[in-house]
C-alpha positions as CSV (number, residue, x, y, z in Angstrom):
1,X,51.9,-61.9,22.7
2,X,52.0,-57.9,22.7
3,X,51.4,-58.2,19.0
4,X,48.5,-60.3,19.3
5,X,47.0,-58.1,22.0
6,X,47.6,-54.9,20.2
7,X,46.0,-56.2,17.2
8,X,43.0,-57.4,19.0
9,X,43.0,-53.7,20.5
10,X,43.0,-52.3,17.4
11,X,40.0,-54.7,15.6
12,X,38.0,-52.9,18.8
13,X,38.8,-49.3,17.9
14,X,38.0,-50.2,14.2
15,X,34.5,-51.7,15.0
16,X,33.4,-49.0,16.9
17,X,34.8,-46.7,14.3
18,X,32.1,-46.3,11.5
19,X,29.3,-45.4,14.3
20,X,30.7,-41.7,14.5
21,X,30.8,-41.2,11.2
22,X,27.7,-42.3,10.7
23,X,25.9,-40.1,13.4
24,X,28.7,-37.3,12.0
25,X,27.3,-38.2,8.7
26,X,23.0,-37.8,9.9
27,X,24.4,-34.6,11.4
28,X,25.6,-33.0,8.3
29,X,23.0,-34.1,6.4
30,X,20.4,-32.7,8.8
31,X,22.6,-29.2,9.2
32,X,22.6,-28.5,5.1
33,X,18.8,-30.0,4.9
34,X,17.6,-27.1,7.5
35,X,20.2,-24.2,6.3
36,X,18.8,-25.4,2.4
37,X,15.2,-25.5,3.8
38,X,16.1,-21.7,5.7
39,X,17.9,-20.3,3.1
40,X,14.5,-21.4,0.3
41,X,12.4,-19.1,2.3
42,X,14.5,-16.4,2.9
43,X,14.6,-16.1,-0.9
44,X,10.7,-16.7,-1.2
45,X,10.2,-14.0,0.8
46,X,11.8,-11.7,-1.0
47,X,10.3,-12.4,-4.3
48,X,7.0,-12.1,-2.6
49,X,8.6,-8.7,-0.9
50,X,9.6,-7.3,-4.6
51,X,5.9,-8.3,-5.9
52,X,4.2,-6.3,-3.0
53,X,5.8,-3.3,-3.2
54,X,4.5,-2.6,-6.5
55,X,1.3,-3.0,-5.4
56,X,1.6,-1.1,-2.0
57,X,3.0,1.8,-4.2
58,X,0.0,1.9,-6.7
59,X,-2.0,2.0,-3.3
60,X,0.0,4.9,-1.2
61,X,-0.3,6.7,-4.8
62,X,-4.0,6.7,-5.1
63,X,-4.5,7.1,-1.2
64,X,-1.8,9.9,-0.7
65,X,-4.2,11.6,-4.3
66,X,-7.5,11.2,-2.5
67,X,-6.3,12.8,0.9
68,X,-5.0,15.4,-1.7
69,X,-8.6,16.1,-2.5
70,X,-10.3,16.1,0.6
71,X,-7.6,18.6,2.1
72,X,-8.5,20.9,-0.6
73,X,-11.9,20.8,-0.1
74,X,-11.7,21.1,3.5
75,X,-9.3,24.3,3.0
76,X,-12.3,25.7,0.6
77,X,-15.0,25.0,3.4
78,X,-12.6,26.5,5.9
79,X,-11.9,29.6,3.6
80,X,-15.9,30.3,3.3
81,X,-15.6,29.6,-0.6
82,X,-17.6,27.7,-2.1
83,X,-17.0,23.8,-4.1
84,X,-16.2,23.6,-7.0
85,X,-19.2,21.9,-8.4
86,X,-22.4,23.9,-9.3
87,X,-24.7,21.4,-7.7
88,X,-23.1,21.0,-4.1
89,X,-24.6,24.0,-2.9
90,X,-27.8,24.4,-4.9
91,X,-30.9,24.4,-2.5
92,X,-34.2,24.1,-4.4
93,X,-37.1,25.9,-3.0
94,X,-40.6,25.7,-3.8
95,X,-42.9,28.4,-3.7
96,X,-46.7,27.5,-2.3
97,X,-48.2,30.8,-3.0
């Protein structure tokens, strides 16, 4: 009779067996979907990263070059002499008389 009962017992244990590893398995799959799913844009970002800097270089180039030029024309204004260019300060008068 203790047989019989123990083996009943253990038909129990079995049936309810396969549920854990199927909520064990949903859970895995779940965990390496959402790291996979992480871990794709982490690397998309950087590619997009690595693209942008290249242009955000060509940018700070021409930017940093232009404030170049308008400090020196602002130190020749400050200075009293006169630009470079033969047409900035030219006035044209006209005489009535």
């Amino acid at each position: 009779m203790y047989c019989t009962e123990r083996a009943s017992m253990r038909d129990r244990d079995d049936d309810h067996q396969p549920v854990p590893r199927v909520v064990l398995g949903v859970v895995v799959g779940t965990y390496l979907l959402s790291l996979g799913g992480l871990v794709g844009t982490a690397i998309e970002r950087i590619r997009f990263d690595y693209r942008r800097d290249a242009v955000v270089a060509r940018y700070d180039s021409l930017l940093r070059a232009r404030n170049a030029t308008l400090m020196a024309i602002e130190r020749q204004i400050a200075h009293g002499s006169r630009t470079t260019s033969t047409e900035a300060g030219r006035v044209n008068f006209v005489d009535e008389n």
